[in-house]
N, C-alpha and C positions, 0 to 999 in steps of 0.2 A: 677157584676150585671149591672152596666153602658152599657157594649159590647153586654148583653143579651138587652136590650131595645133599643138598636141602637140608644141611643144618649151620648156623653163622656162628652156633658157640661151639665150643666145645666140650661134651659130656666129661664131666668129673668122676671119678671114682676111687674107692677106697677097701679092696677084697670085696666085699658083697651088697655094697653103696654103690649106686650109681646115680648122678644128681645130674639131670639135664637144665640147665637153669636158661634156655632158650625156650622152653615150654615149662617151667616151672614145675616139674617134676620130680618125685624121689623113688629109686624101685630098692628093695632090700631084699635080696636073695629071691631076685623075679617079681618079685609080688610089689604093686603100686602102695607108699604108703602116704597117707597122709598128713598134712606137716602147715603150722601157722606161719602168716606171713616173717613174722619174726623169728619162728623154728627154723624158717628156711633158710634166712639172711644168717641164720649163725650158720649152719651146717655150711651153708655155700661158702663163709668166711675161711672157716677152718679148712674143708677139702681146697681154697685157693693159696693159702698158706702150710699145706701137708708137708709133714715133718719139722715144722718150726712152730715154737708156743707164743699165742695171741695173750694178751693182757685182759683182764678184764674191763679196761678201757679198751683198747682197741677192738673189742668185741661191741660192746655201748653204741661207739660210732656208726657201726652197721645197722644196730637198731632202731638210733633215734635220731631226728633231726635237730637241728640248732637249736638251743630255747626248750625241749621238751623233757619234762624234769623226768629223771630216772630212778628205778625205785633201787633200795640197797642191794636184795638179793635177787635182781629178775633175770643177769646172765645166771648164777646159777640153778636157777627155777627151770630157765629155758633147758639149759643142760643136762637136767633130771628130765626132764621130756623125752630129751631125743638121745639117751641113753633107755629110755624104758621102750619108746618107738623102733628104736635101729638095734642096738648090741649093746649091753654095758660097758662094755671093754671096748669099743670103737673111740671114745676121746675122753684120756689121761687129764688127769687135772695134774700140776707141776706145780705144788704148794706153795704159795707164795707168790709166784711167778704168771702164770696164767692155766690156757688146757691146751691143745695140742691132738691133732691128729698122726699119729706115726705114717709112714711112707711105708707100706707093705703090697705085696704083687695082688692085681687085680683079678 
């Protein structure tokens, strides 16, 4: 069924996020935005985990490959990004714990 509708992933979404990550796409309220390779691997983390909080390690992993030293503050760098790109209020940081996207109707 997937091959008949000509898409094999399934588009993500988050209210006004839609993240097609079979074309490596992001639209935000229509409009195509543009996003680094590592902006995207976070956002796609979180919209595959929506409504439960990612660690800041578990976030890293997405990032980076085995062996590739990580800088202290580069998930929250990335996170400043795609808070300033998408909504501010689109992904809750949960002090101590990690960020998190909430489960809200699309």
């Amino acid at each position: 069924m997937r091959r008949a509708s000509g898409s094999a992933t399934p588009l993500l979404t988050c209210g006004d996020v839609q993240l097609d990550p079979g074309r490596r796409q992001v639209r935000f309220g229509g409009r195509a935005v543009t996003l680094t390779t590592r902006e995207f691997a976070i956002l796609h983390a979180l919209l595959l985990g929506k409504g439960r909080v990612l660690s800041k390690a578990q976030l890293e992993e997405q990032l980076y490959g085995w062996g590739e030293e990580v800088g202290s503050n580069t998930v929250e760098v990335f996170i400043h990004h795609l808070r300033r790109k998408l909504a501010p209020g689109l992904i809750r940081t949960v002090r101590g714990v990690g960020y998190l996207i909430e489960d809200m109707p699309s």
